[in-house]
N, C-alpha and C positions, 0 to 999 in steps of 0.2 A: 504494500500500500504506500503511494507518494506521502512522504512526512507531513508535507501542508494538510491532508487529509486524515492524519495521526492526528493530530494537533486540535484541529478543528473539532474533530470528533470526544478528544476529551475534554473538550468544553478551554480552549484557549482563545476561542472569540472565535472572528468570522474569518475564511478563506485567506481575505486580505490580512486579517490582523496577523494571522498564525505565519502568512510568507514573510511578513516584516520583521516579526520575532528570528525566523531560520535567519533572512539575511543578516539580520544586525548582528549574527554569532553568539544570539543568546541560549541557542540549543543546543547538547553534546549528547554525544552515543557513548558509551564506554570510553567517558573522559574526553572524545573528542569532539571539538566545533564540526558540525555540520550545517553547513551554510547554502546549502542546496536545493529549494524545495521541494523539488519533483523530484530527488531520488526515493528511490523505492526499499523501503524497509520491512523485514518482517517483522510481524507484531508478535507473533507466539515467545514467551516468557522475556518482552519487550521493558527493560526499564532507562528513561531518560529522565536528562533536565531539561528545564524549563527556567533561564534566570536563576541559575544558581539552587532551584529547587529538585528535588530527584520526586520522579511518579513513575509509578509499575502501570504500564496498558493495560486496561482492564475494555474489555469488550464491553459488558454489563459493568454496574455498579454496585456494590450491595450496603448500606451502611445501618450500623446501631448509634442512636443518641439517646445522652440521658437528660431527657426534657427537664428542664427547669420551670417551678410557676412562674405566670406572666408572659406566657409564650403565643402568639395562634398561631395554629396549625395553619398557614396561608401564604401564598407570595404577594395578595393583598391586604395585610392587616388592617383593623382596621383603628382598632383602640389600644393595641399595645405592640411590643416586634415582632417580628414573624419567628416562627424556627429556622427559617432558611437562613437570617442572617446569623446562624451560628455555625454557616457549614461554608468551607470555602468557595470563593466566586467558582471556580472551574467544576465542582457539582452542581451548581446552580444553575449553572451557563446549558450544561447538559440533560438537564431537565428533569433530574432527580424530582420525584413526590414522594408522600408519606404513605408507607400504609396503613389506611386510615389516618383517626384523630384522636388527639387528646383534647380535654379540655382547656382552656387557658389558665386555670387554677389548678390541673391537673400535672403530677409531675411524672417523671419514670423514663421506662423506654418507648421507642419510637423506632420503626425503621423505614429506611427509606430504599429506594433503587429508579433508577432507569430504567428496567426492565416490566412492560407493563404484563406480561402474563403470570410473571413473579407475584405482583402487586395484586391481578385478580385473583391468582388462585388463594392468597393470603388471607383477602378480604371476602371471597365469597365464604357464604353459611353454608354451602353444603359441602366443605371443608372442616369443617369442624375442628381450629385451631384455635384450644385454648388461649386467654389470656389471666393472667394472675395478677390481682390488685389485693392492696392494704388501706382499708379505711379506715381512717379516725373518726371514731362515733361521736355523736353531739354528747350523748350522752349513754351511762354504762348499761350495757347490753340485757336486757333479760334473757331466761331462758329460754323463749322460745325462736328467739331472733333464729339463730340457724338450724333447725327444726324447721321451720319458713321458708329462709334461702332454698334448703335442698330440699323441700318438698314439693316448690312451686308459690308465686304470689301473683295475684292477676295487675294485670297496668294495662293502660287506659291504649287502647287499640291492638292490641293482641289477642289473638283468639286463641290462642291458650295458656295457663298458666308458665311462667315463666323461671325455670329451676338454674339453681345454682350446680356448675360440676362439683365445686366438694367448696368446703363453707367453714371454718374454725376461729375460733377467739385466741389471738395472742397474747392479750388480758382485757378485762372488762369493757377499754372503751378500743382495742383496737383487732379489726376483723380480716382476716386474710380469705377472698375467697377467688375460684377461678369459674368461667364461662366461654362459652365461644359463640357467644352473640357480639354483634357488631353496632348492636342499637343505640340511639341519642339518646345520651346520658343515662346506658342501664343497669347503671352499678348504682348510683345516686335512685333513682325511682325503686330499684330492686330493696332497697336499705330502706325507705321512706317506707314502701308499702307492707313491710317485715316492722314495722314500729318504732324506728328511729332515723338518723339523720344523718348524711355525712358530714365532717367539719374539713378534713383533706381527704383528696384518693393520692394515691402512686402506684402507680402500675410495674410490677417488681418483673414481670415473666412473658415470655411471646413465646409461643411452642414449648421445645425444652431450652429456650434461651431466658437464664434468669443475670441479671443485675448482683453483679460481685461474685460470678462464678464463669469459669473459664475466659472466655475473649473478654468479657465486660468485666471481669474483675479488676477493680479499682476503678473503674469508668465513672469520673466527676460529674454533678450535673453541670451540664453547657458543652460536657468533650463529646468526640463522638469518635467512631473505627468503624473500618472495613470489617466489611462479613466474608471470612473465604469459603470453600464448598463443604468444608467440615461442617464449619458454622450454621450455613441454610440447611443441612441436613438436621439439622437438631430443631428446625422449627415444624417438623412433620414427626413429633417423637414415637407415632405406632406405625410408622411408614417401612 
């Protein structure tokens, strides 16, 4: 593939931009100035600079971030920053989305890709992939709160009752449960309609990917990492 076409494609701006960058000698192959633009490079286990920075070609995209509150999910926000601008211009540029959303008071993981059939199978419901949230209750739990969750609670246009995959108290006011619904704000109405309240969510799990274990261990909120093929394989964990 012509390098301009490299370039371009990981999001280093447009056609033009990307041949100005080769000619000015701010891009190197294995240490050296490539100033060329129409030479032809292979991309298979392809890593360059870009201006003094090093990136590995990735065809697809895959990334995990750990949302921070006061985020929306959006590349037009409208009342606070978006999450894109926590991810560098060149994912942006290529047109990384999320899949799905968080709340804006919502915090945890999030992942994003290029790749839209990734993003549908993720999001579609008859996938049935888990997510795992921790909510802080308004206030402390009765007994029958998760009794409720996993039994089913009805919410207002769902024809049928709506169950938790598994449901537990961390202590009195704080709930750890998972589901693989996709619904507007169904962890907050699931909790409301069980007899209490959320005060925070954080979303700790996507598939078998949890927050402070393996790739994301240690992952800050506002940092974010590439998913490799280990990684997305863990977001299908009966697969």
């Amino acid at each position: 593939m012509k390098l301009e076409r490299i370039l371009q494609g990981q999001g280093f701006g447009s056609r033009r931009q990307c041949r100005q960058l080769i000619e000015l000698g701010e891009v190197r192959i294995q240490g050296e100035v490539v100033d060329n633009p129409g030479i032809d490079v292979a991309t298979a286990g392809l890593v360059f600079e870009v201006e003094g920075e090093t990136w590995v070609y990735r065809d697809k995209t895959y990334l995990a971030l750990h949302k921070p509150a006061g985020f929306e999910c959006s590349h037009e926000p409208k009342h606070h920053r978006g999450v894109y601008s926590l991810l560098p211009h060149q994912l942006v540029e290529r047109n990384v989305q999320s899949v799905g959303r968080l709340d804006v008071d919502t915090t945890g993981l999030l992942l994003f890709s290029d790749d839209g059939a990734f993003i549908h199978n993720l999001s579609s419901p008859k996938k049935h992939v888990p997510k795992t949230y921790r909510a802080e209750l308004a206030e402390p739990a009765c007994d029958k709160l998760v009794p409720r969750l996993l039994e089913g609670v009805d919410l207002i246009d769902e024809a049928q009752p709506v169950c938790a995959l598994s449901a537990r108290l961390l202590s009195p006011t704080t709930l750890e449960m998972s589901l693989d619904l996709g619904k507007y704000h169904v962890v907050k109405r699931m909790i409301a309609a069980a007899g209490n309240h959320v005060a925070a969510l954080h979303r700790s799990g996507f598939g078998g990917l949890s927050l402070g274990e393996g790739v994301l261990a240690g992952l800050a909120e506002g940092d974010w990492v590439y998913l490799e093929a280990a990684d997305l394989q863990q977001l299908h964990p009966a697969a």
